[in-house]
PyMOL Python script that loads the backbone (N, CA, C, O; Angstrom):
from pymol import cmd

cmd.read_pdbstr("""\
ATOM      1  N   UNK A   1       2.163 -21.297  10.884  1.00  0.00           N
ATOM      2  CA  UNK A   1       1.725 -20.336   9.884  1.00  0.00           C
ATOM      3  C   UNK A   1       2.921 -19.525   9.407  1.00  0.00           C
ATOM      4  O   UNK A   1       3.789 -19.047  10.138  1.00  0.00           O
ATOM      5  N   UNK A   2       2.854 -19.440   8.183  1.00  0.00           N
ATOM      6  CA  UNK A   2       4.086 -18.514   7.916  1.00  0.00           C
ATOM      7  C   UNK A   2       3.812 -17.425   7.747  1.00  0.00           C
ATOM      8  O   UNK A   2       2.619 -17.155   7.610  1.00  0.00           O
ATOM      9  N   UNK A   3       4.827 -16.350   7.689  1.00  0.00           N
ATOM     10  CA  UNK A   3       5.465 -15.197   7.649  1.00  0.00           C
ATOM     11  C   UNK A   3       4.283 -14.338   6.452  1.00  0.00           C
ATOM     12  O   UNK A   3       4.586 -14.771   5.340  1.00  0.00           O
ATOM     13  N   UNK A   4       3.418 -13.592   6.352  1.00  0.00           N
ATOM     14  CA  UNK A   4       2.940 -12.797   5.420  1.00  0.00           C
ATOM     15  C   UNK A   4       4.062 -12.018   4.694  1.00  0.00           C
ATOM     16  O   UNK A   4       5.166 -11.675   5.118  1.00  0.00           O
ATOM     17  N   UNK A   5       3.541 -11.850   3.606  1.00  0.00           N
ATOM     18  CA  UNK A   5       4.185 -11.409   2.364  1.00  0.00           C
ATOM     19  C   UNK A   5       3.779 -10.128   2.089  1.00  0.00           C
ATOM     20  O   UNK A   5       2.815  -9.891   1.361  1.00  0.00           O
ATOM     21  N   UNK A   6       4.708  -8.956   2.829  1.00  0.00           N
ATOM     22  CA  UNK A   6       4.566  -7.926   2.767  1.00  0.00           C
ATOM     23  C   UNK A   6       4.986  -6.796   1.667  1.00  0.00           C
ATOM     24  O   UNK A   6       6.176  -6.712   1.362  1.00  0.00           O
ATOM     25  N   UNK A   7       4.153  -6.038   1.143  1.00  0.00           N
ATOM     26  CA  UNK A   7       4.749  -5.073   0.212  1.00  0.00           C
ATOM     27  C   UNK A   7       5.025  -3.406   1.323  1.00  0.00           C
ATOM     28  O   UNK A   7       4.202  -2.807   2.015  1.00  0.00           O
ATOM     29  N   UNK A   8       5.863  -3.235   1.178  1.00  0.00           N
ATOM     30  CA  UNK A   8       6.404  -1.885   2.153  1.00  0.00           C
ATOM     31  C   UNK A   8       6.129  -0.456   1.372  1.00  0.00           C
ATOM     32  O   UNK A   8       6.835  -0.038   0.455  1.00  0.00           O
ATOM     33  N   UNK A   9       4.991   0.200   1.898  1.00  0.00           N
ATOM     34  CA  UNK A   9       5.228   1.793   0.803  1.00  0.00           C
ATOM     35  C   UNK A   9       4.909   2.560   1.947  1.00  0.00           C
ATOM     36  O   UNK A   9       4.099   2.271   2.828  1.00  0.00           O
ATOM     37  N   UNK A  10       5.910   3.973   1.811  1.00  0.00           N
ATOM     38  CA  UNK A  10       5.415   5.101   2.331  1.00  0.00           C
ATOM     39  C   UNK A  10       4.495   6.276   1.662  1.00  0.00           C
ATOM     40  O   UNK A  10       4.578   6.396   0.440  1.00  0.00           O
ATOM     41  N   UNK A  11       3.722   7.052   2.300  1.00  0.00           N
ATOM     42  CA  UNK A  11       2.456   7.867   1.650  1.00  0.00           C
ATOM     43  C   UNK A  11       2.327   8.907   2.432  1.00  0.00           C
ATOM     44  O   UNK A  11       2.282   8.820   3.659  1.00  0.00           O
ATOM     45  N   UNK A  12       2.253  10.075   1.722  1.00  0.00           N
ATOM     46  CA  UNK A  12       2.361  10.808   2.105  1.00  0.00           C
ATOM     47  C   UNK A  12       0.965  11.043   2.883  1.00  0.00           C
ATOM     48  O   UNK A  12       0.012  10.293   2.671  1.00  0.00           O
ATOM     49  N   UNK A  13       0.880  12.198   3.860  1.00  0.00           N
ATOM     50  CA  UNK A  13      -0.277  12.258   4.698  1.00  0.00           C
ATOM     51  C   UNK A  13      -1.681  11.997   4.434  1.00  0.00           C
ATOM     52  O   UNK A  13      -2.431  11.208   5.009  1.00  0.00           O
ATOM     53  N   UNK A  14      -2.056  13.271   2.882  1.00  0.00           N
ATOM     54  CA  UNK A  14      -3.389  12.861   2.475  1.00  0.00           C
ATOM     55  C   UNK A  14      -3.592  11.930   1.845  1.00  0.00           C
ATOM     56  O   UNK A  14      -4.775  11.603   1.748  1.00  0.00           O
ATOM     57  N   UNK A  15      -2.714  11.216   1.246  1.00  0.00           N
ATOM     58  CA  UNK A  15      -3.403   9.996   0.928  1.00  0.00           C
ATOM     59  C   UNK A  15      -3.552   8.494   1.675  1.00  0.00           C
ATOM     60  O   UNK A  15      -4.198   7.472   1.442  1.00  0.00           O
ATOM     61  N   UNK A  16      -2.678   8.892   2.612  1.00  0.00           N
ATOM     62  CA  UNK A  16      -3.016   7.967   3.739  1.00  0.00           C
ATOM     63  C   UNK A  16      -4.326   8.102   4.592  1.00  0.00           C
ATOM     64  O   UNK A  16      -5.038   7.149   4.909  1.00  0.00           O
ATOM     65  N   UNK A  17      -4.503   9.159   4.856  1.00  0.00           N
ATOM     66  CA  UNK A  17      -5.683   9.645   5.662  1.00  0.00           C
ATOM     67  C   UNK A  17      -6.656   9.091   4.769  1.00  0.00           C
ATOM     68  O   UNK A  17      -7.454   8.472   5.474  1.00  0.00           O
ATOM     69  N   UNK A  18      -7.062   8.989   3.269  1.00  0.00           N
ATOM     70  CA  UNK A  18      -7.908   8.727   2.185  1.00  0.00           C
ATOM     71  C   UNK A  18      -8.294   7.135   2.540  1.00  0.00           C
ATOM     72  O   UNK A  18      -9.456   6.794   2.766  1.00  0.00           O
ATOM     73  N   UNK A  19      -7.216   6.253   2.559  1.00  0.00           N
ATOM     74  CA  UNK A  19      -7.136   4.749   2.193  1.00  0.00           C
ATOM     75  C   UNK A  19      -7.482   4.758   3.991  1.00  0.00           C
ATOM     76  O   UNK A  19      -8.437   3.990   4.110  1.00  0.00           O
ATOM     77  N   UNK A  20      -7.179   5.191   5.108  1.00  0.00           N
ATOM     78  CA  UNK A  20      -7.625   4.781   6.250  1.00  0.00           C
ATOM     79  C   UNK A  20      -8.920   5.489   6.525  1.00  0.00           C
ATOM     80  O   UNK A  20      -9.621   5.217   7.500  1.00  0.00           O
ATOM     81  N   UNK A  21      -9.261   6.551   5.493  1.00  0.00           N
ATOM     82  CA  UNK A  21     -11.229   6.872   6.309  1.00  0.00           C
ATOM     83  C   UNK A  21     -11.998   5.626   4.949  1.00  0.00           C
ATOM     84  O   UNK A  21     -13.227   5.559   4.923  1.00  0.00           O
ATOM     85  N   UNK A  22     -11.289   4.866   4.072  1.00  0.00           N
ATOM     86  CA  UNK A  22     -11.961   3.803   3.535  1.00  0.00           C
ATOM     87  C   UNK A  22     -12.516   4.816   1.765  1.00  0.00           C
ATOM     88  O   UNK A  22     -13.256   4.333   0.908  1.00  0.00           O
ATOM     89  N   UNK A  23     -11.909   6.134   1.713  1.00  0.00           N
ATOM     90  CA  UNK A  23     -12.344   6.738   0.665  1.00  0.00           C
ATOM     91  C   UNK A  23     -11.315   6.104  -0.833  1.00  0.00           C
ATOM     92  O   UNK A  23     -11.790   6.128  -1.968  1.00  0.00           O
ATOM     93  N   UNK A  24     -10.179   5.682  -0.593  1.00  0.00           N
ATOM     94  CA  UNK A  24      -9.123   5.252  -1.621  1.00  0.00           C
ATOM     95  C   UNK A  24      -9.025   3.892  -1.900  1.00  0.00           C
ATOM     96  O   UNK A  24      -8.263   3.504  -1.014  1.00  0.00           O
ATOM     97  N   UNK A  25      -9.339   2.859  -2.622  1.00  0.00           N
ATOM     98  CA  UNK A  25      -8.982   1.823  -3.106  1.00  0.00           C
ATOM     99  C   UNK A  25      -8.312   1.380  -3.955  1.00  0.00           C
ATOM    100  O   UNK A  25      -8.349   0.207  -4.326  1.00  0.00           O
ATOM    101  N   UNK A  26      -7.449   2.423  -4.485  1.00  0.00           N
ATOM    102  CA  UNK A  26      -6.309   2.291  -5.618  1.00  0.00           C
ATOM    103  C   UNK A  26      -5.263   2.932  -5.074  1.00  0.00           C
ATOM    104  O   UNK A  26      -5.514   4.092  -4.747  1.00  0.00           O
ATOM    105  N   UNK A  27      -4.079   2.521  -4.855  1.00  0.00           N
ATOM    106  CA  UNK A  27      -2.673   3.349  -4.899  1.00  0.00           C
ATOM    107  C   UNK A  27      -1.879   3.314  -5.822  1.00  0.00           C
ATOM    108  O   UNK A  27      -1.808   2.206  -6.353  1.00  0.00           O
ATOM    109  N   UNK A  28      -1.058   4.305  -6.358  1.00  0.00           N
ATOM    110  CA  UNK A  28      -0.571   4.416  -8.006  1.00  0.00           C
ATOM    111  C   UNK A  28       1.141   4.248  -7.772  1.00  0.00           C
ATOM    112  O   UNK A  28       1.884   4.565  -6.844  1.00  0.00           O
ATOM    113  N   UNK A  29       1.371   3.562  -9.146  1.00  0.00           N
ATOM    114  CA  UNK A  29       2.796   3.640  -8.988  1.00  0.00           C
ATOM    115  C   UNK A  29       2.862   4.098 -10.763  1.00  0.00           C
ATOM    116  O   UNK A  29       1.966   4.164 -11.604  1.00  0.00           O
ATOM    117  N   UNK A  30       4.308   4.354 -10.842  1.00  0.00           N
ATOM    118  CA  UNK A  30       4.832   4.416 -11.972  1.00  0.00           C
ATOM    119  C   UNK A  30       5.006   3.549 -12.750  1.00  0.00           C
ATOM    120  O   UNK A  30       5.134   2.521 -12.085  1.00  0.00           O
ATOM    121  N   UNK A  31       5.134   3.221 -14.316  1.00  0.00           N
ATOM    122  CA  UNK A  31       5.373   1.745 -14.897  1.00  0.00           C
ATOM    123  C   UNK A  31       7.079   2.235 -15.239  1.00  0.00           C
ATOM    124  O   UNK A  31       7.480   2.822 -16.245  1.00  0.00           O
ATOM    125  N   UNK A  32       7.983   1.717 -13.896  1.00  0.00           N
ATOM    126  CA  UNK A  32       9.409   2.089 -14.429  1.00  0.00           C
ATOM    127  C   UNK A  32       9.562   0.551 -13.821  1.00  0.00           C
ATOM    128  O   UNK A  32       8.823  -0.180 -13.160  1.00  0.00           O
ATOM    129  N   UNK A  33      10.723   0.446 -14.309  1.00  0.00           N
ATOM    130  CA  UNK A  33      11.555  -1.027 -14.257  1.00  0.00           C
ATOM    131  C   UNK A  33      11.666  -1.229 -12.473  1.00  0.00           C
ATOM    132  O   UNK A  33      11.382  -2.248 -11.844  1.00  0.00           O
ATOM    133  N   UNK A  34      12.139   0.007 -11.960  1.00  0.00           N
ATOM    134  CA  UNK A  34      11.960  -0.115 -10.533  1.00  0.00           C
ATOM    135  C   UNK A  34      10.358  -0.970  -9.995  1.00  0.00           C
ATOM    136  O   UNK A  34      10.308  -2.090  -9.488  1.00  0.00           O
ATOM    137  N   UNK A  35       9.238  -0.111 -10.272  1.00  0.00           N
ATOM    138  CA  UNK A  35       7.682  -0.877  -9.773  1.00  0.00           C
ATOM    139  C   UNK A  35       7.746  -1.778 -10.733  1.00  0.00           C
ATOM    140  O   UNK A  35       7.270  -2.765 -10.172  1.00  0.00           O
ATOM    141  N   UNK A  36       7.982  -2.054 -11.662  1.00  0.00           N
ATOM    142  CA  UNK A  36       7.959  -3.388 -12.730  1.00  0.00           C
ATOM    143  C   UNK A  36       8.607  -4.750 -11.872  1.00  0.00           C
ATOM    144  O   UNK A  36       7.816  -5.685 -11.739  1.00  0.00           O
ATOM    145  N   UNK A  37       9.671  -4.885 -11.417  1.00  0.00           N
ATOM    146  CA  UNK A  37      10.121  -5.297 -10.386  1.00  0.00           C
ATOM    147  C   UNK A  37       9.482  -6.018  -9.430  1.00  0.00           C
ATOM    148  O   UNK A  37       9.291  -7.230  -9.333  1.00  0.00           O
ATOM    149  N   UNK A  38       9.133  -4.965  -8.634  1.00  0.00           N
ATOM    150  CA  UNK A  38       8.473  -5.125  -7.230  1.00  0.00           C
ATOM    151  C   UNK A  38       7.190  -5.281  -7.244  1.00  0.00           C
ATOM    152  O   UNK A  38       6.721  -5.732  -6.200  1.00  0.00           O
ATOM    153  N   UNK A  39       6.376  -5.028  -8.191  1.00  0.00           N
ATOM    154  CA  UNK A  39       4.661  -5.610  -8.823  1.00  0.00           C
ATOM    155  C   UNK A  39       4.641  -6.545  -9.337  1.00  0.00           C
ATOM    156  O   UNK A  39       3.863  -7.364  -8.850  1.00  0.00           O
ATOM    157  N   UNK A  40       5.664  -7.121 -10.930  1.00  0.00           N
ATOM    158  CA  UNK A  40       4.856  -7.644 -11.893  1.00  0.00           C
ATOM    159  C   UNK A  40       5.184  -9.243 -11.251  1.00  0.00           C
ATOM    160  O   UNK A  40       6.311  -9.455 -10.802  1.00  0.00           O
ATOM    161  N   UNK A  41       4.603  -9.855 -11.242  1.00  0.00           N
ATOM    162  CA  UNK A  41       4.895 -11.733 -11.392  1.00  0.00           C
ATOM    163  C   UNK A  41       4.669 -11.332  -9.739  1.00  0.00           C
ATOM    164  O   UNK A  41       5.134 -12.330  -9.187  1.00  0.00           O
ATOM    165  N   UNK A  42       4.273 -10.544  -8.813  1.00  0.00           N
ATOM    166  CA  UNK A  42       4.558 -10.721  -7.793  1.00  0.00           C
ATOM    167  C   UNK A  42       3.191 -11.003  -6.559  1.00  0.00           C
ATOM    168  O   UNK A  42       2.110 -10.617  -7.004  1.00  0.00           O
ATOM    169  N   UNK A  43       3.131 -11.494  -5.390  1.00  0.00           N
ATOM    170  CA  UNK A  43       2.077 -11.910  -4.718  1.00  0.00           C
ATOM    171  C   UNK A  43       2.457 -11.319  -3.441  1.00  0.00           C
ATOM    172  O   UNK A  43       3.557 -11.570  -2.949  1.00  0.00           O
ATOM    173  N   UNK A  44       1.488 -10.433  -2.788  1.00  0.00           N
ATOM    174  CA  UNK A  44       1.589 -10.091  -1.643  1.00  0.00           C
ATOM    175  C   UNK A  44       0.216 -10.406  -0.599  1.00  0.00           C
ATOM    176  O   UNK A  44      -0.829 -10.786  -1.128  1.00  0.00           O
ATOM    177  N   UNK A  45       0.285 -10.229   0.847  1.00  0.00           N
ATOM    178  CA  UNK A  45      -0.501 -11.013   1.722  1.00  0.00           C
ATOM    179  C   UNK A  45      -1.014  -9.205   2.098  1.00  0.00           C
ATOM    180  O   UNK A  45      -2.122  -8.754   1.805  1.00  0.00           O
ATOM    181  N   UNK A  46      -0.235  -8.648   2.583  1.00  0.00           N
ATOM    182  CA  UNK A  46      -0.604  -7.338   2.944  1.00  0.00           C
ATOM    183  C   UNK A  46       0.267  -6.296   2.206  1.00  0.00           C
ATOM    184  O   UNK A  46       1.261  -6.657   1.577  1.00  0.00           O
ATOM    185  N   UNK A  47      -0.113  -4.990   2.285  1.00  0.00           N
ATOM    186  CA  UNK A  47       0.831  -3.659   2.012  1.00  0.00           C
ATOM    187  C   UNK A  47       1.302  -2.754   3.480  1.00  0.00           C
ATOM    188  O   UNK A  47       0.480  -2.446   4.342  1.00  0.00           O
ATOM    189  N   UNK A  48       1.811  -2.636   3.506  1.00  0.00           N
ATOM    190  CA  UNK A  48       2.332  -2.046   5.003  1.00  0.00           C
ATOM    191  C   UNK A  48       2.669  -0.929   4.747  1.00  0.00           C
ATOM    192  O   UNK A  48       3.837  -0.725   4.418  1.00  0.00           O
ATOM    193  N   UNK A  49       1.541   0.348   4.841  1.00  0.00           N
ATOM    194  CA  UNK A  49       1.729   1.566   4.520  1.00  0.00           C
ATOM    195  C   UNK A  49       2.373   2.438   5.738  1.00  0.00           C
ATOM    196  O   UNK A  49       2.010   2.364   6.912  1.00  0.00           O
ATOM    197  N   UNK A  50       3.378   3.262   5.234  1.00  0.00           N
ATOM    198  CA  UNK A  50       3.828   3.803   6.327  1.00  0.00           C
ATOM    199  C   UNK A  50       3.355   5.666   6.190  1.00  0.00           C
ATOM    200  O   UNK A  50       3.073   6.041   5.052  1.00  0.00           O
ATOM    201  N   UNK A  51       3.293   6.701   7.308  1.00  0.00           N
ATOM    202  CA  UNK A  51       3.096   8.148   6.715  1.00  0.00           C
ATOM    203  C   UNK A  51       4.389   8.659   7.389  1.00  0.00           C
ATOM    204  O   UNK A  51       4.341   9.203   8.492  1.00  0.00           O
ATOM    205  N   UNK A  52       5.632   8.464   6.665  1.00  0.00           N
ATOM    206  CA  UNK A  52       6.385   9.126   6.873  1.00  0.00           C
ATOM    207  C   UNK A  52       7.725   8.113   7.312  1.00  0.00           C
ATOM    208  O   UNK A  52       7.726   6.969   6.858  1.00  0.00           O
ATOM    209  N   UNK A  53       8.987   8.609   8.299  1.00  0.00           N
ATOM    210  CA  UNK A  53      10.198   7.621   7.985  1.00  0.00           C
ATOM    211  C   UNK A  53      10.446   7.588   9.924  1.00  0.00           C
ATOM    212  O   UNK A  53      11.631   7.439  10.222  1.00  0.00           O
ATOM    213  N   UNK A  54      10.188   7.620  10.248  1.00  0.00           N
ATOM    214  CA  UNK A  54      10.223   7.975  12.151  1.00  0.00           C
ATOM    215  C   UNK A  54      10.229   6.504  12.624  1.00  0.00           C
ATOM    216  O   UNK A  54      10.015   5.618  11.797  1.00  0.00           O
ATOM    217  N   UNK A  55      10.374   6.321  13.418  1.00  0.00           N
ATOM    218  CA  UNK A  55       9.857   4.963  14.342  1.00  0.00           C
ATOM    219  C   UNK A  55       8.579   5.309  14.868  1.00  0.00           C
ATOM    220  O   UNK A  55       8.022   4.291  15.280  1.00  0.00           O
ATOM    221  N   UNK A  56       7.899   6.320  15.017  1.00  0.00           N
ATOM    222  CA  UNK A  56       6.371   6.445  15.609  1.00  0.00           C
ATOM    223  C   UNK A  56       5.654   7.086  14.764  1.00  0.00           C
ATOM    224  O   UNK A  56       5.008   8.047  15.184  1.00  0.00           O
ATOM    225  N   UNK A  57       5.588   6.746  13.459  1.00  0.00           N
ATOM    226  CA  UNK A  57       4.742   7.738  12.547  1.00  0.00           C
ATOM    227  C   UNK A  57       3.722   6.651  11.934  1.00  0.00           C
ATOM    228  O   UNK A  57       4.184   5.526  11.744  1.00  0.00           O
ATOM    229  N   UNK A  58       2.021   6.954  11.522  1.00  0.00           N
ATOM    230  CA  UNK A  58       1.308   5.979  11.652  1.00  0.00           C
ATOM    231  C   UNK A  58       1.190   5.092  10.518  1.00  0.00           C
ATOM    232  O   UNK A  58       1.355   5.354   9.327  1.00  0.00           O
ATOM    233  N   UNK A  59       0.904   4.087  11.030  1.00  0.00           N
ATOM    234  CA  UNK A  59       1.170   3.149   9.986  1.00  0.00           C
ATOM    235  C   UNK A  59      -0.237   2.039   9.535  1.00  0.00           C
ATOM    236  O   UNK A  59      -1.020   1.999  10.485  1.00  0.00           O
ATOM    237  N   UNK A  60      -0.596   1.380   8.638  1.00  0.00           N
ATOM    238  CA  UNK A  60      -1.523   0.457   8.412  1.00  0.00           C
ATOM    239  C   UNK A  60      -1.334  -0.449   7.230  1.00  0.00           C
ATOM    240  O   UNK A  60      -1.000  -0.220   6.068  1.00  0.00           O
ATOM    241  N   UNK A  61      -1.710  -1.760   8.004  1.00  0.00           N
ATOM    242  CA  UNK A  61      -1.835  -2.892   7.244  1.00  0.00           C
ATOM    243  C   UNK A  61      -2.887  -3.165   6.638  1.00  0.00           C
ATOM    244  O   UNK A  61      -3.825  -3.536   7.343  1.00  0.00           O
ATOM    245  N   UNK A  62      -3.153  -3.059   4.783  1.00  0.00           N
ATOM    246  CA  UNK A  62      -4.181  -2.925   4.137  1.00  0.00           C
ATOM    247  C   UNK A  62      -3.655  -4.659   2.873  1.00  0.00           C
ATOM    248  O   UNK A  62      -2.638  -5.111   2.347  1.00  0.00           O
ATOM    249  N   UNK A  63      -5.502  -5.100   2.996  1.00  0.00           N
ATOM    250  CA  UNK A  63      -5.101  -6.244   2.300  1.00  0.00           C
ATOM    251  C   UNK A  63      -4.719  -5.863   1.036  1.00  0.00           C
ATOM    252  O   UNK A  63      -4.834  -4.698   0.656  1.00  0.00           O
ATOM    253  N   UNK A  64      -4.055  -7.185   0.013  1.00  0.00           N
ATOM    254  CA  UNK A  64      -3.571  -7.148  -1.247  1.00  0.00           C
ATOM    255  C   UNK A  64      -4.333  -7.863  -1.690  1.00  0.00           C
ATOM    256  O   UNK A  64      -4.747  -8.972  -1.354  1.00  0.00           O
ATOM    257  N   UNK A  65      -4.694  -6.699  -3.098  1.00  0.00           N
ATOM    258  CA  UNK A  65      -6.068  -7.470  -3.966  1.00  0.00           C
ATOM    259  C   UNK A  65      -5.601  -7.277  -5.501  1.00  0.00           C
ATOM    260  O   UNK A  65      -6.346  -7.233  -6.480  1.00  0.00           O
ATOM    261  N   UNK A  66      -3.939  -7.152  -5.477  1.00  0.00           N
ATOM    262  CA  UNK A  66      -3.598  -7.288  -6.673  1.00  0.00           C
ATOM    263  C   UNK A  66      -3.022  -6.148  -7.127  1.00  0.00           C
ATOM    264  O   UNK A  66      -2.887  -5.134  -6.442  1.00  0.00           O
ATOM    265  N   UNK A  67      -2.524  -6.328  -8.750  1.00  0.00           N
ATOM    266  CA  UNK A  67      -2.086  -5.035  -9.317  1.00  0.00           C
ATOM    267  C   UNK A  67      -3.079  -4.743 -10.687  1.00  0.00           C
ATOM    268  O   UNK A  67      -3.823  -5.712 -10.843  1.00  0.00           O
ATOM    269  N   UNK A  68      -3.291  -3.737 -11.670  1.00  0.00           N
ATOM    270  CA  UNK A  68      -3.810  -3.329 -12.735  1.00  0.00           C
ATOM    271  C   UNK A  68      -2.903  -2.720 -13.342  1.00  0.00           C
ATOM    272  O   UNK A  68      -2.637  -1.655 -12.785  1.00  0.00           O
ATOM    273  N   UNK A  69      -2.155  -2.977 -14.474  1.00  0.00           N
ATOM    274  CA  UNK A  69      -1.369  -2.443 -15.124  1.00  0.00           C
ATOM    275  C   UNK A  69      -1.952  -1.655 -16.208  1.00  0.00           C
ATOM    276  O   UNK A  69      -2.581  -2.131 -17.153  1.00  0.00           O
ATOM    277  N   UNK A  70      -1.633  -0.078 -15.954  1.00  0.00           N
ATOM    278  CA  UNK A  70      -2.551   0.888 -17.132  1.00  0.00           C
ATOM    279  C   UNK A  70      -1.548   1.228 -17.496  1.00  0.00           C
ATOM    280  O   UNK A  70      -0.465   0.864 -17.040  1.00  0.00           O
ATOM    281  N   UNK A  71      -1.832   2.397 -18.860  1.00  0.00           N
ATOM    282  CA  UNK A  71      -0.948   3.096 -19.590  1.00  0.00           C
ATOM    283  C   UNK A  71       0.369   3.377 -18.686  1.00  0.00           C
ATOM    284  O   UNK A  71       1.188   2.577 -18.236  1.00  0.00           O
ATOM    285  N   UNK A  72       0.306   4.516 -18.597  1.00  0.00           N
ATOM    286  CA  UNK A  72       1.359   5.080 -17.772  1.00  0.00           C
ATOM    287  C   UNK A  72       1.858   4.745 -15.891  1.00  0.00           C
ATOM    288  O   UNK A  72       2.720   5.203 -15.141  1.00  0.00           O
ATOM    289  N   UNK A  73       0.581   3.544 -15.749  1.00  0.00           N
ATOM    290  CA  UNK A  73       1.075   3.701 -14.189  1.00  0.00           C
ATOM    291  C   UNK A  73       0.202   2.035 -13.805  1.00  0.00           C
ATOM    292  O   UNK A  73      -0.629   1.318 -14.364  1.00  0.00           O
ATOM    293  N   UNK A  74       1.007   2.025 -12.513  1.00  0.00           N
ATOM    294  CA  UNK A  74       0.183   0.649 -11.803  1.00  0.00           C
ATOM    295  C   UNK A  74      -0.560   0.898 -10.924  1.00  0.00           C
ATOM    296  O   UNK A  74      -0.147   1.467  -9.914  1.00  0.00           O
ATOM    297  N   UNK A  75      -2.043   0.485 -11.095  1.00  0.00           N
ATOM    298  CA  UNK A  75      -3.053   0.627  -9.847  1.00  0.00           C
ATOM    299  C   UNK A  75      -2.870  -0.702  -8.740  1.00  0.00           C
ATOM    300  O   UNK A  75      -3.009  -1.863  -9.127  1.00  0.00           O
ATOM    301  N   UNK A  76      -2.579  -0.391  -7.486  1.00  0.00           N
ATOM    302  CA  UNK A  76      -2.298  -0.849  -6.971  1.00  0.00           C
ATOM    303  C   UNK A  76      -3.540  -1.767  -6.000  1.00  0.00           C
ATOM    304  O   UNK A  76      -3.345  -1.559  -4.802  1.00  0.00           O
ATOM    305  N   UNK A  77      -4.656  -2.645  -6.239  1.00  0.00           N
ATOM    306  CA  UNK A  77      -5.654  -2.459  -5.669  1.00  0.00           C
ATOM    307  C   UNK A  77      -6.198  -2.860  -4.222  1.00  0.00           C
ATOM    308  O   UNK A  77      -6.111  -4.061  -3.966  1.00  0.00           O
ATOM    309  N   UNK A  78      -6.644  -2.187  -3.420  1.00  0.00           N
ATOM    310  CA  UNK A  78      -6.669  -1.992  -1.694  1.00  0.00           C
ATOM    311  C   UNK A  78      -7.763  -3.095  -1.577  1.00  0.00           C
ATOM    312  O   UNK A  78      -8.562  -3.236  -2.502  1.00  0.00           O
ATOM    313  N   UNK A  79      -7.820  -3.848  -0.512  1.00  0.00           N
ATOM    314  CA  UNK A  79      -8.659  -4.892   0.528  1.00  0.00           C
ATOM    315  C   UNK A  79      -8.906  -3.389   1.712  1.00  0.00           C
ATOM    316  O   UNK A  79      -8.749  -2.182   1.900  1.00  0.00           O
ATOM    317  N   UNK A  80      -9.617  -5.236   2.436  1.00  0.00           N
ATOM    318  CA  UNK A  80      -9.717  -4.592   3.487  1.00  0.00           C
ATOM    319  C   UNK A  80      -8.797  -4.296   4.530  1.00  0.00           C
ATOM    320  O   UNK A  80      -7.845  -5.077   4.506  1.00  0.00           O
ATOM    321  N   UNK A  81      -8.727  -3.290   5.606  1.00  0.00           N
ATOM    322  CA  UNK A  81      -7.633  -2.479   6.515  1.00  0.00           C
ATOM    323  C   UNK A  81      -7.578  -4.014   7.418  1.00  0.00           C
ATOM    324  O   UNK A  81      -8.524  -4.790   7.543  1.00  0.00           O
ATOM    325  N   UNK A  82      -6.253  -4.172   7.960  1.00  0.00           N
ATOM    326  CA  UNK A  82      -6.390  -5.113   8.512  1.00  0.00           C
ATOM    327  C   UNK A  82      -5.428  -4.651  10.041  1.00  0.00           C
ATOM    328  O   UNK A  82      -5.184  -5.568  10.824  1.00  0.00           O
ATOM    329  N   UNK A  83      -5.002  -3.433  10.332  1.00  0.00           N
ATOM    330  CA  UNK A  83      -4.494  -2.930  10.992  1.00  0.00           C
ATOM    331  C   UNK A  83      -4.446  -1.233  10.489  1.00  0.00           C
ATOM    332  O   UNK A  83      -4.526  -0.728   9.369  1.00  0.00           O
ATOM    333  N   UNK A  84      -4.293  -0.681  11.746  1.00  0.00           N
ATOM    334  CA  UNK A  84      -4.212   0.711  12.156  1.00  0.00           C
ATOM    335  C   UNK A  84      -3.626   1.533  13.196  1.00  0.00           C
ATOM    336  O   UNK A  84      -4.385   1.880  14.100  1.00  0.00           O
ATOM    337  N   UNK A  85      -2.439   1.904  13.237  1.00  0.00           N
ATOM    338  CA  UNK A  85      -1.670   2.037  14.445  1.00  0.00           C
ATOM    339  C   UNK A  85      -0.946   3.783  14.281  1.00  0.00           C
ATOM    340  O   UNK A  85      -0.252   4.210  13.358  1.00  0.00           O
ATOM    341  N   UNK A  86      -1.248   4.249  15.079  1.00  0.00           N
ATOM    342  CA  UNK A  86      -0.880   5.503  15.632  1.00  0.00           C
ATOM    343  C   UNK A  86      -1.462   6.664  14.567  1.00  0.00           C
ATOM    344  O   UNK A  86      -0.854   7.728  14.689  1.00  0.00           O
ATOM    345  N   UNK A  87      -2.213   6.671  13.842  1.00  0.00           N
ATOM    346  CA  UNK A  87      -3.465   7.635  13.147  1.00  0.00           C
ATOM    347  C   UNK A  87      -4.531   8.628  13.455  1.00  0.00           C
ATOM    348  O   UNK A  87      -5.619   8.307  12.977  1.00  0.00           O
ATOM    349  N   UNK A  88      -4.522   9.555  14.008  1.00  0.00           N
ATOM    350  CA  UNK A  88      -5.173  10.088  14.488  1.00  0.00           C
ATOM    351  C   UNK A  88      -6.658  10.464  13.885  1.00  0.00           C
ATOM    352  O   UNK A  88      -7.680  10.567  14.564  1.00  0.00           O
ATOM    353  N   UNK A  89      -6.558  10.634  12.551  1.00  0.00           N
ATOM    354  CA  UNK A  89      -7.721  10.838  12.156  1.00  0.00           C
ATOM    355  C   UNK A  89      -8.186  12.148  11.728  1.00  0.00           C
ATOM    356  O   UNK A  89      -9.346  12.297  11.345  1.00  0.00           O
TER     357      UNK A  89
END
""", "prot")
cmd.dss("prot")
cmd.show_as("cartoon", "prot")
cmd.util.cbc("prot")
cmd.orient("prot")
């Protein structure tokens, strides 16, 4: 089996807490050449959200169900959690 195809973002607390109690199914990016990049033409297996930059700060693996390209920004759209590690809640 190969290697999943990970997209890497960090988030800040409340909106991590949002996408892990199952209340958030969109995460937003900007439409700059940077997320143009790293979204458009692109296929991911999971998103590997991180809350913060530490080696022990909590983290979760949420499926990839694609991107939505709107006006000003990219909706990023959430699956299901497929991991949950060090979150308190």
């Amino acid at each position: 089996m190969s290697e999943p195809r990970v997209l890497h973002l960090n988030l800040v607390g409340k909106f991590f807490d949002r996408i892990a109690k199952g209340e958030k199914r969109e995460e937003y990016r900007d439409r700059s050449d940077y997320w143009k990049a790293r979204l458009e033409g692109r296929e991911y297996d999971i998103i590997r959200f991180r809350n913060g930059y530490g080696p022990d700060v909590p983290e979760m693996d949420v499926e990839w169900k694609g991107i939505d390209k709107r006006k000003d920004y990219y909706a990023i759209l959430l699956g299901e959690i497929r991991s949950l590690k060090g979150w308190q809640g």
